[in-house]
N, C-alpha and C positions, 0 to 999 in steps of 0.2 A: 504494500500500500504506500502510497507517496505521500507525503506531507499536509498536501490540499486533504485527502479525502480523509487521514485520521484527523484534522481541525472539523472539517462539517458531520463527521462521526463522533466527535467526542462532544459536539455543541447541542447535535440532536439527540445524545444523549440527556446530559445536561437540561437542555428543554423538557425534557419526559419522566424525568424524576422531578423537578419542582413540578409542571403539571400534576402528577401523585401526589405530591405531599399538599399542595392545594385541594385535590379532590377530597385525600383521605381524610383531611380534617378540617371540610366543609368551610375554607376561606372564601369570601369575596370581597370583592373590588368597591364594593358601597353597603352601608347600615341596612342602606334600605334592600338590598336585597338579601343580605341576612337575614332581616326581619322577616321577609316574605317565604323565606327557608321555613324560617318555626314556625310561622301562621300555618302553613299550609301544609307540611311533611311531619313537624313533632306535635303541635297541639290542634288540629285541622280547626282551623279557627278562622273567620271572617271571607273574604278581606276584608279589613277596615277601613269604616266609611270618614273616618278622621283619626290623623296619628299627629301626636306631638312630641316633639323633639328636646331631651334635655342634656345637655352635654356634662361629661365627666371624661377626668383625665386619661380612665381605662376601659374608657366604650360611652354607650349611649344609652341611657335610660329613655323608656318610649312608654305614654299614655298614649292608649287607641280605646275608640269605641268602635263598637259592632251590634247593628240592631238595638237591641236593648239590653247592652252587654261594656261591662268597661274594665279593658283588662292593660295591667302592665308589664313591661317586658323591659330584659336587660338585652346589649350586643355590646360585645365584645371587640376591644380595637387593639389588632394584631400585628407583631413585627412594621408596625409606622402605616404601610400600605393598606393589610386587608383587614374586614370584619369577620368576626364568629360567634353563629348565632349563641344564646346566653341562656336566660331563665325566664322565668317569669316570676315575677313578684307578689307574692302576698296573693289570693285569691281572684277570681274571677267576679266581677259583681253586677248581679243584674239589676236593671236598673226597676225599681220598684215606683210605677205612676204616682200612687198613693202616699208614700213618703215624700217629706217635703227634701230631703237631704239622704243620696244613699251613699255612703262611703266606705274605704278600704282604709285600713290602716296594719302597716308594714315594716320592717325593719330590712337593712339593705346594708350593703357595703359598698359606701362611692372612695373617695379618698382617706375614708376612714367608716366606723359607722353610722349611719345616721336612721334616722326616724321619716319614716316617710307615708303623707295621708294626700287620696286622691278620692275626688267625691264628684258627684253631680247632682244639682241642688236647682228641683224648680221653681218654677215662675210665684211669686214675685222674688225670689229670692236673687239677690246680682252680687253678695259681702260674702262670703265664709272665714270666720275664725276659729281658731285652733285655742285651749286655755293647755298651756304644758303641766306638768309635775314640778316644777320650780316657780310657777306663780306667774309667768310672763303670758305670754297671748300673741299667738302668732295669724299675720293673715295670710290666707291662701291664694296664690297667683291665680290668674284668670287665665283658662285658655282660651277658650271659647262661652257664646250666653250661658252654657250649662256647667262646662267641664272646669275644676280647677284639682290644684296638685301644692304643695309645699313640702319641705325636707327640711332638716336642722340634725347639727350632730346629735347622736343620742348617747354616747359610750354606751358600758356596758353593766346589766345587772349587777356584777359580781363586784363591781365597784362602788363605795358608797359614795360618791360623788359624780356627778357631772352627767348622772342617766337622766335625762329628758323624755317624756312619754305623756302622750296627746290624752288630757281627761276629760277635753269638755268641746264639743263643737256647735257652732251660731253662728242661723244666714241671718243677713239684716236684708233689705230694699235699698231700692234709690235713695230712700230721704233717712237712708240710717235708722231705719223703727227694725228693734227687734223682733223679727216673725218664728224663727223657732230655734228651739236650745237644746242640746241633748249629750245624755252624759256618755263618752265612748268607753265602750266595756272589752 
């Protein structure tokens, strides 16, 4: 073999082991098609008709809703380039007409651990607050008229200091009137 053909034999090699090592441990080129991985091959799930996007250092945390379904999902950000599909967070929640506020609440590992409640709260409700385990009161981002989400670090049980954990949640309205409170168990 002359020189030329063991260079385009050794590269086409080369190509065909990183293509494996892509295949075999389900890497892609974008979150979002990681997501659409586990939607549809590990939890057959949606699609979904809204996803929101929340950045962390080691992947992407993702709110979607589906029908009447509001589920969260971790992806994974790999060797700089690709994504790997992840988990899912804390339960599946449907979404209950009848309640004014249905929410999840979860614990998570982003840059450390943190506490993390994701709800959708209806009409007239537009405020969600959160009352922690340390007396503070946190309010919930907006994602959309329904959907909101918030995190804070929570450390950990086994420490008696600095665990944070979600005890009390209240939507308000437009003009700030409290329309309902309730204690998360």
């Amino acid at each position: 073999m002359n020189k030329k053909t063991k260079l385009v034999l050794h590269i086409s090699l080369l190509i065909l082991i990183f293509l494996l090592i892509i295949l075999s441990q389900r890497l892609f080129f974008s979150w979002e098609s990681a997501y659409r991985h586990m939607e549809k091959n590990i939890f057959h799930y949606g699609p979904a008709d809204e996803i929101y996007v929340m950045d962390d250092s080691n992947g992407k945390y993702l709110l979607t809703k589906y029908d009447q379904w509001i589920v969260s999902f971790y992806v994974y950000h790999r060797y700089s380039i690709f994504y790997q599909p992840g988990f899912m967070v804390g339960q599946p929640l449907e979404i209950d007409d009848d309640d004014m506020i249905t929410y999840g609440v979860s614990s998570v590992y982003f840059d450390g651990r943190e506490h993390l409640v994701y709800a959708h709260a209806s009409d007239p409700i537009t405020t969600l607050e959160v009352d922690l385990s340390d007396g503070t009161t946190a309010t919930l981002n907006t994602l959309s008229d329904h959907l909101h989400y918030g995190h804070w670090p929570s450390g950990w049980p086994e420490e008696d200091h600095d665990y944070l954990e979600a005890v009390m949640i209240r939507g308000y309205d437009e003009a700030g009137e409290l329309i309902h409170e309730e204690v998360i168990d």
